[in-house]
N, C-alpha and C positions, 0 to 999 in steps of 0.2 A: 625818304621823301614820299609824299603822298602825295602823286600826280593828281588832278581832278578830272583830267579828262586824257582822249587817248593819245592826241601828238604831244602832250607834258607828258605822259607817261612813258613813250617812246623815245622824245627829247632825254630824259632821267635817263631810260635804259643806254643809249648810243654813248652819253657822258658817263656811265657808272661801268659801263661794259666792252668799249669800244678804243679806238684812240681815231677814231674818224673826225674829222672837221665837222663842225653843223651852223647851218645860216638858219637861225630862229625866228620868221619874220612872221607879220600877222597885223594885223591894223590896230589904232589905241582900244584898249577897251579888253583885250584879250588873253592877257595875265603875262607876260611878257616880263615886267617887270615884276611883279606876284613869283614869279615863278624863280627871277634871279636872286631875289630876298631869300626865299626859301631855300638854293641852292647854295647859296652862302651859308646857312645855317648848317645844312645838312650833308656837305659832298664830302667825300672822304678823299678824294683829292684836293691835294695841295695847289689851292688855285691863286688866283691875282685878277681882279677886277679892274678894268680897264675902258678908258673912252676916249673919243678922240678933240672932246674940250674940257674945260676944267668945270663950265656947269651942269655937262653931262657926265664926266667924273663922280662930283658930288652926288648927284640924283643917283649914282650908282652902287653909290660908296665907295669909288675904287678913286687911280691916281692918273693922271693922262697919260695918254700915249708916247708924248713928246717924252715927259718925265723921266716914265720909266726906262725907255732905252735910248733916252739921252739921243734924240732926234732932231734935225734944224729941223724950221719948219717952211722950206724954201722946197722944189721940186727935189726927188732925189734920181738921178738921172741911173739907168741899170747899167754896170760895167765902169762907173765912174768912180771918185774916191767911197772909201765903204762908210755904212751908214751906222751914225754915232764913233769911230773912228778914233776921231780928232777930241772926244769928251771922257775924260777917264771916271772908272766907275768905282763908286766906292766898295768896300767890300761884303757893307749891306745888300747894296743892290746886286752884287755878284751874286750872293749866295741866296737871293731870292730869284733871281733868273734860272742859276743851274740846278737849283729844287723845285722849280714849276711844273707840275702836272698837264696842269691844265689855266689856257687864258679865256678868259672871257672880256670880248670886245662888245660894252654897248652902243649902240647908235652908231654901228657897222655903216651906217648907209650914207654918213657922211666922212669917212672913210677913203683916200685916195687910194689907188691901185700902188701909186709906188713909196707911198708910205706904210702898206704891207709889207711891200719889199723889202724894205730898209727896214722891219720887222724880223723879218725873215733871216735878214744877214746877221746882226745882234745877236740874234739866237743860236745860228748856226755855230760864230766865233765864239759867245762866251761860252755855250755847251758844248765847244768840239765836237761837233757833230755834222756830217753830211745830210742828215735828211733834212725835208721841207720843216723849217720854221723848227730846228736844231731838236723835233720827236716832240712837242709841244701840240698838245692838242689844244684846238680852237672852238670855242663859244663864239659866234658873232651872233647879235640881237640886233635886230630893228628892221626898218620899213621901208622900203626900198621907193613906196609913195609920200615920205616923206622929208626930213632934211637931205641933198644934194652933198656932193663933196665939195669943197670951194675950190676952184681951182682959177688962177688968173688968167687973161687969156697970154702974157708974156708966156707962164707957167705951161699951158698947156700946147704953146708951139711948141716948146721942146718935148714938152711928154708925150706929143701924140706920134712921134717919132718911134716909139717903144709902147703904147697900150693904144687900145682901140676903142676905149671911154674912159673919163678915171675915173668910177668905179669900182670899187676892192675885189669884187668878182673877174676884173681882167687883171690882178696879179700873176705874176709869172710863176711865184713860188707856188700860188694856189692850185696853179694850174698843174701842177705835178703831186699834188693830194688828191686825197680821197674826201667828197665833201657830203651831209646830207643836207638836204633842204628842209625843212619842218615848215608846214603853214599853220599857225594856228588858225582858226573860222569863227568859234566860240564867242562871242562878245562878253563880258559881265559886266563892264561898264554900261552904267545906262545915261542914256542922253534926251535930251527934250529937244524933239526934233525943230 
């Protein structure tokens, strides 16, 4: 990969070098998506493109959220039944979950806190594994000044029992990783003001 500038470049190294989490945020215009193009091209991890609607899927290339790990898309309450549980998986999607390198989630910012969670558990089961989000490192992309999470307010009397915004950043699983922040600042889009 050929970073163009230095938090792409840094973003590359933390993905090519690291197994740390990274929240890739930066306002429209800043290669963000530039950058996830290219990284599909070029990563040498085994990755899965991800979003948490199906027209931001598309714009992504990848496949929703729900999809992939077979998620309702109702609150999912922490310490209640486990998440995706009840939907068996086929053996495709098995053997793409437990060879994941690496995820890339974009448009993170609309993203709830406990539909990471319910990420998180998925992972953990089908990879047998104890650590956060079953050793799967995390891509999240987007703009935290931009789309909101939807959350209902039925939804959020009970969620707010368990996170403190829902926001993906008050994840519980998150919160027991290591994360970095990248800001991109760069603009190349141009716009007429």
């Amino acid at each position: 990969m050929n970073a163009t500038n230095s938090q792409l470049h840094l973003t590359e190294k933390y993905i090519r070098d690291t197994g740390c989490n990274i929240f890739l945020t930066g306002k429209a215009g800043t290669g963000k998506t530039t950058f996830l193009q290219t990284l599909k091209k070029e990563c040498s991890k085994r990755m899965v493109v991800s979003a948490p609607t199906g027209v931001a899927a598309i714009n992504a290339g990848g496949i929703t959220l729900h999809s992939l790990f077979q998620l309702p898309f109702g609150p999912m309450i922490p310490g209640s039944t486990r998440a995706g549980s009840h939907f068996r998986f086929s053996k495709e999607k098995k053997k793409i979950i437990k060879s994941m390198d690496l995820l890339v989630i974009d448009e993170i910012s609309m993203v709830r806190a406990d539909l990471l969670d319910g990420i998180d558990d998925v992972l953990r089961r089908l990879r047998r594994s104890s650590q956060p989000f079953g050793g799967v490192q995390l891509l999240m992309i987007g703009d935290l000044f931009q789309l909101p999470p939807v959350v209902k307010r039925q939804d959020w009397q009970q969620l707010s029992m368990h996170y403190s915004s829902p926001y993906f950043f008050t994840s519980k699983a998150l919160a027991h990783t290591e994360m970095a922040t990248i800001q991109l600042k760069q603009i190349y889009r141009q716009s007429d003001a």
